[in-house]
N, C-alpha and C positions, 0 to 999 in steps of 0.2 A: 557762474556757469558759462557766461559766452568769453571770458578769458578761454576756461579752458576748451571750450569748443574752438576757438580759434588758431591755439596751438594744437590741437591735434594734424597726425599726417593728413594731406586731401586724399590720398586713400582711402584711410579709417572718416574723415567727413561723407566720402562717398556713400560708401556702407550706411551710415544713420541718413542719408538720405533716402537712399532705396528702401531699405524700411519704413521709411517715412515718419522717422523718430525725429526728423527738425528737418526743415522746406527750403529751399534756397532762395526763398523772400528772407527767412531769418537770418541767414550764413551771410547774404550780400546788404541788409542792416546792421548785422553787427560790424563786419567788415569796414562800414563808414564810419561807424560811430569809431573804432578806432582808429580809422584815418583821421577823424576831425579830432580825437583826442590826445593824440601821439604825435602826428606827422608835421606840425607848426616846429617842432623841436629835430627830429630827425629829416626830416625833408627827404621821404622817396620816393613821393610823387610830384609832376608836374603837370599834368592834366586827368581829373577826374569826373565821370557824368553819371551823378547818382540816381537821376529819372530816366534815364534809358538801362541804368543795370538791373534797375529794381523794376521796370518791363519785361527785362529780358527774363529775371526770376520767378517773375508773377506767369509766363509762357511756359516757363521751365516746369515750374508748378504742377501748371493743366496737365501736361504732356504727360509728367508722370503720374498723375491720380490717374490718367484716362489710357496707364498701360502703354505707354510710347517714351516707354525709358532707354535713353540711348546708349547707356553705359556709363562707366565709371566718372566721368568727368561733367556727367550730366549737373547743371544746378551751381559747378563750384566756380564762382568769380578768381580772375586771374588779371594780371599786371604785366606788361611788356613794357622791354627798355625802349625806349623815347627813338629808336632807330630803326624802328618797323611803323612803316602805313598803317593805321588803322583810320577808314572811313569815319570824317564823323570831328575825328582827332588832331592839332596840329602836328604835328612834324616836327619838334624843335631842334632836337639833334644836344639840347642842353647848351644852345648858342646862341649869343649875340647879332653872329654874323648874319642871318637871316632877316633879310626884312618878309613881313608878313605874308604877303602874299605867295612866298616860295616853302611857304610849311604846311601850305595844303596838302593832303595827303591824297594821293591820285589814285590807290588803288588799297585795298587791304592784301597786307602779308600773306604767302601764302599758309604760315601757321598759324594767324589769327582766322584765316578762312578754315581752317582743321581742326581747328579746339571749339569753332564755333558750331562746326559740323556734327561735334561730338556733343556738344550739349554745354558746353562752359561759356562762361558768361566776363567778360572785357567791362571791365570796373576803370581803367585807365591805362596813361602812361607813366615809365618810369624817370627816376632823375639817373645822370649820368654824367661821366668826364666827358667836357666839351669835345664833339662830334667821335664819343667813346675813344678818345684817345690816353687817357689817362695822364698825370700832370698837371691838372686845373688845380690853378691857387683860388681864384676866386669864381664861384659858383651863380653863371645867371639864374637860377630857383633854388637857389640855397645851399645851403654845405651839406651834404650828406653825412650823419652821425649815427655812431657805433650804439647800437638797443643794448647794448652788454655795457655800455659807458658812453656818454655821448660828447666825453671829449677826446675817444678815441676814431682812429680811423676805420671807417668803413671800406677799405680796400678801393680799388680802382675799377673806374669805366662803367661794368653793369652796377651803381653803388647800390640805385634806388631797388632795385630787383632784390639782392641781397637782404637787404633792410628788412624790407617789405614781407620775404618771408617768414623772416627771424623773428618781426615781431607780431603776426598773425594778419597784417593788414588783409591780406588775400591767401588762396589757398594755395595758390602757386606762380612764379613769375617766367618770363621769360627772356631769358638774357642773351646775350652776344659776345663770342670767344674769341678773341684773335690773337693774344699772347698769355691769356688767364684770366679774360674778365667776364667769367662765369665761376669757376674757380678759387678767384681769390677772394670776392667777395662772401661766395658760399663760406670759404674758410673763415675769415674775418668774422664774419657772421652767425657763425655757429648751427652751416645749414648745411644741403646737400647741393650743387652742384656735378652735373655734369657736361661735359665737353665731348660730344658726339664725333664720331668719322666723319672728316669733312667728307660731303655731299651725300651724310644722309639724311637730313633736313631739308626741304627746299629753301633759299633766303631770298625768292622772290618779292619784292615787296622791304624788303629791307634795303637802310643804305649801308653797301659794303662797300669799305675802302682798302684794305687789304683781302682784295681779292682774290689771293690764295690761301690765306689761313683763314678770314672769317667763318665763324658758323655758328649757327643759333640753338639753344637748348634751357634744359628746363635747371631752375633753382628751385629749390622746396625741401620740407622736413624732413621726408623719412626715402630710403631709399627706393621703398616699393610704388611708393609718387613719381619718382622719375620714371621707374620702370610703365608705369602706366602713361606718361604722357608722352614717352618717347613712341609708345605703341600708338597715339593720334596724329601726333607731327611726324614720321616718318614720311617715307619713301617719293618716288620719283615723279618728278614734276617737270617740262619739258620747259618750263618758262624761264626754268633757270639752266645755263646752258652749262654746270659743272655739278648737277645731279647726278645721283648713283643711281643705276637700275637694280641694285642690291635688294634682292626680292625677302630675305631673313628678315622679318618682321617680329621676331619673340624675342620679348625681353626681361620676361618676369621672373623674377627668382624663385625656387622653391625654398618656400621655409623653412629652417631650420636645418638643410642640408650640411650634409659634412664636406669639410676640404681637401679630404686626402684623396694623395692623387695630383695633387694640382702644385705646379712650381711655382714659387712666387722669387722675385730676383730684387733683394734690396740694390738701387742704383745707386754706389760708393759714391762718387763725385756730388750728388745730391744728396744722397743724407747726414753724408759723414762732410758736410764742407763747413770752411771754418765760420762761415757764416749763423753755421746752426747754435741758437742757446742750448744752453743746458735744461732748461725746462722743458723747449722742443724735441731733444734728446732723450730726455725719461719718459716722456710721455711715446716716443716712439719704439723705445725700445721695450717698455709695457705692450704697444699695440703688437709687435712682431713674437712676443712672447704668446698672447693670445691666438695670435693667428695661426702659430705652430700647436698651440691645444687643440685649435680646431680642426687637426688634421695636416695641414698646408705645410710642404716641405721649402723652407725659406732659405737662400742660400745670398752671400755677395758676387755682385756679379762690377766689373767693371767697364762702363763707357766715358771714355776720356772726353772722347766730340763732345757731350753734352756740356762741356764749359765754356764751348765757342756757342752754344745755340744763343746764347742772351747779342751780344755782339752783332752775330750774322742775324738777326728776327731784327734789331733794333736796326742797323745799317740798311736792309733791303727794303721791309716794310714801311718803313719811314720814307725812304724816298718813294715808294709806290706812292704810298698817303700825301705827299708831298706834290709828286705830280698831280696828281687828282687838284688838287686846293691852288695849284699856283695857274691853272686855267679858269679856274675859280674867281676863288676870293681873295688871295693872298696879295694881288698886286693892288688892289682897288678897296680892298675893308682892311686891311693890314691891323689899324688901331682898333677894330671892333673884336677883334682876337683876346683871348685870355692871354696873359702873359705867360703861362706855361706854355700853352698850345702854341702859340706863334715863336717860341723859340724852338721848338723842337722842331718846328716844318720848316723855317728858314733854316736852318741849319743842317735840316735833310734834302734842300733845295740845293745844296752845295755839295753833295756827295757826286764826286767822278763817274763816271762808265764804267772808267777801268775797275773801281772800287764795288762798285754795286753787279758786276760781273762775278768778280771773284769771291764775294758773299754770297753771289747763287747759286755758284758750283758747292761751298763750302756748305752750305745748306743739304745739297745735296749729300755730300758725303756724311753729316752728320745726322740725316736721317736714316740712312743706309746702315750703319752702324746699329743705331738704334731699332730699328728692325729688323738686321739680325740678330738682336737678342733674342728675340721670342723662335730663335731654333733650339735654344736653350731652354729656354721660361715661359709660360702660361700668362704669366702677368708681375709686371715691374712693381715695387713702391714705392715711399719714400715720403717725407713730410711735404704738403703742399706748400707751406711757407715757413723756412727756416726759423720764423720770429713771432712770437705771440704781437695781435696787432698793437701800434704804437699810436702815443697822442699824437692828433691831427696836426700838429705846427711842425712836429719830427719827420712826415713823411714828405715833404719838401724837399727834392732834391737838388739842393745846392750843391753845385761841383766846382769846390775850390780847389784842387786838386785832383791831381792822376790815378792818387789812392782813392779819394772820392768816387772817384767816378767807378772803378773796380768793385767799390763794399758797397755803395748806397744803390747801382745800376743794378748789379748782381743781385742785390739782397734778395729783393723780392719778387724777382723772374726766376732766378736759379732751377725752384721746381714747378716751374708753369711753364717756360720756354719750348723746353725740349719735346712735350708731345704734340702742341701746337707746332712746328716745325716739319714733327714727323707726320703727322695730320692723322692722328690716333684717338682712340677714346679714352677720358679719363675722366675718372670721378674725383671729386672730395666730399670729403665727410668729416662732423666732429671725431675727436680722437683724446680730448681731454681738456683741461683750464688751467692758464697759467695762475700765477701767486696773485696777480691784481684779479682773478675773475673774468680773463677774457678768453676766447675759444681759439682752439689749438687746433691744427688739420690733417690728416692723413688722407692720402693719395694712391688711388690704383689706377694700373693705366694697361688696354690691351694691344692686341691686335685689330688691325682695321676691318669694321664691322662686326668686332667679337664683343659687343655692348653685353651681349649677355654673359658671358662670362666674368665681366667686371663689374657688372649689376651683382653676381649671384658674392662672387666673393666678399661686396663690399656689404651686402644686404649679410650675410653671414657674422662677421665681425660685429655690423650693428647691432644687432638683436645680442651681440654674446656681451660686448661693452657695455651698450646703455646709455652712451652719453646724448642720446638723442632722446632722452626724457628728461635735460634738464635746458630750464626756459630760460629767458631773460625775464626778469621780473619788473618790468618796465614801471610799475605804481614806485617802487625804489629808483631804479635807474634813471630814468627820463624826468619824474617829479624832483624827484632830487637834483636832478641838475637846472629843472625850470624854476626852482624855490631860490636858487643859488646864483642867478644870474638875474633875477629879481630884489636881489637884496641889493 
């Protein structure tokens, strides 16, 4: 029974709390018990305080027997990536480079101050690519591994967040987006992901190093959990100076709603690239079938720009990131660096003026682009990642070559770059399972600030597919691979 309590949406936990059919003494218990029995193997925590969470439940508790029920989020324990403050927590950033004394956390986030507001309950920190960069070979708290198989990848940067949802540890996490590392992990993992309009979340309290794409948002199971937690972390906060005053606060989907009416624009260059499997390919051409039962008139549309977005995202934000680390740490901890990580910033340390100029105009016109699509279409889609995910030792990108660098860079940015760029909302979601059993992803993506409308259509498809009722059966998966590396 607490498996399947565990995988249920934090929505639907909500609900049996407010009736008060299980307490969130039990929800933030079981929740450890399967950190302590899982997470030695997949690693997607790196700091957890089990006598302050189960304080905070035991509060939670009172409050609601005694009628001071704060809403939906009341009672359910949640996980943030290792790159938000929280009081209490250190700060590791999932790095080396830090000596101790600089991962005290100075202030709490301002969405761990909003979800706490609302009644949710901070169980820990998450693991993550070294200072969420993505490209970490070797892991200071461990390799993050795939709850669908654990010697697959767990995707990049938010890995722990990801994990975490997929396999029940908590009810919901919160991760951090700068080129799809909310997204890809949600994919990978066989969750939901979304990627907010930059600056409708506050990221006070967080550390951002791409300062203009960064943005924080929720991973979890079912769509209607996003919807609900985007309605707590929302809106404008003065402490961060690239907040929205975007007063549209509704996000919820209506149930069972129909689609017609609504344009949806398959984007050619990302679905149809040669990058895509054939697995990825049936299971998207399945989803686009669906989505046209459910009303939705789905058409191709084409945006050429969006094959420069990986290139221009990797060229500008790197060196941003770059500067940031080489007033830093880069000159003086150089060898305390991952060997991914410090080749990617040295090597964006050398990027020209002239070069990182002309990527920010190009940025420009490729978001331009992309935003005029939606004079056309309601909302874009497309496979979030061309590739069902691959064993951990594969996603190392070694570039021994020109072509290398074209299929392995591309690969797995192609459908996460381009809304990040545009600084759009977009969701993932399952959309099916390749031949090994690992989870496949589909993508909607709107207009800025149109959360709702990407919530209602993705919330639509889910309930019509279903594939959001099949779990990782982790007593298989994870035992299975700790019997096998024990032998």
């Amino acid at each position: 029974m607490a498996e399947e309590l565990l995988q249920l949406g934090s929505a639907e936990q909500a609900e049996l709390i407010r009736q008060r059919k299980i307490s969130p003494v039990d929800l933030v218990e079981s929740s450890f018990r399967c950190i302590e029995r899982w997470d030695p193997v997949l690693h997607a925590w790196i700091t957890t305080d089990r006598e302050r969470a189960l304080a905070k439940a035991r509060q939670a508790e009172k409050e609601i027997a005694g009628g001071l029920y704060r809403g939906p989020l009341h009672g359910l324990p949640f996980g943030v990536k290792d790159q938000m403050h929280a009081l209490g927590f250190p700060t590791t950033l999932g790095t080396r480079v830090l000596n101790e004394d600089e991962t005290v956390a100075p202030c709490n986030a301002a969405v761990i101050e909003k979800l706490t507001e609302a009644g949710a309950i901070l169980i820990g920190k998450q693991n993550l690519h070294e200072f969420g960069k993505g490209g970490t070979i070797n892991f200071a708290y461990g390799e993050p591994r795939n709850p669908w198989n654990p010697d697959y990848s767990a995707s990049s940067s938010s890995t722990g967040s990801g994990i975490a949802a997929a396999a029940g540890m908590c009810s919901f996490s919160i991760g951090e987006d700068t080129g799809g590392s909310i997204r890809g992990p949600a994919a990978f993992n066989g969750v939901v992901g979304l990627r907010p309009t930059f600056g409708r979340v506050s990221r006070f309290g967080a550390v951002m190093e791409g300062y203009t794409t960064d943005v924080l948002g929720p991973i979890c199971r079912r769509v209607a959990d996003a919807a609900q937690i985007m309605t707590a972390i929302s809106g404008y906060d003065a402490r961060d100076n690239l907040s929205s005053r975007h007063s549209d606060l509704d996000f919820m989907p209506e149930p069972g709603k129909s689609l017609k009416g609504l344009k949806l624009g398959i984007v050619r260059e990302i679905a149809y690239n040669d990058s895509t499997s054939d697995e990825v390919s049936a299971a998207f051409e399945a989803s686009i079938e669906l989505l046209r039962q459910l009303g939705a008139d789905v058409t191709v549309i084409s945006l050429p720009l969006t094959l420069f977005a990986v290139p221009l995202i990797l060229l500008s934000l790197d060196a941003d990131v770059a500067a940031w680390f080489v007033s830093k740490y880069l000159r003086d901890r150089y060898d305390r660096f991952d060997t991914g990580t410090r080749t990617r910033l040295a090597a964006a340390s050398l990027i020209p003026a002239t070069v990182y100029n002309r990527a920010m105009r190009g940025r420009f016109l490729a978001r331009r682009q992309l935003l005029d699509a939606f004079n056309q279409v309601d909302i874009l889609v497309c496979p979030t990642v061309p590739t069902a995910p691959k064993p951990i030792d594969q996603m190392q990108e070694r570039l021994d070559t020109g072509d290398d660098a074209v299929r392995r860079l591309m690969e797995r940015r192609i459908g996460l770059y381009p809304f990040s760029l545009a600084n759009v909302p977009a969701i993932s979601l399952p959309m099916g399972f390749s031949r090994q059993g690992l989870p496949l992803a589909l993508q909607f993506a709107g207009r800025p600030f149109d959360e709702k409308t990407v919530l209602q259509v993705a919330d639509s498809y889910e309930r019509a597919a279903g594939w959001h009722a099949v779990k990782p059966d982790l007593a298989k998966t994870v035992a299975g691979f700790m019997a096998q590396e024990n032998q």
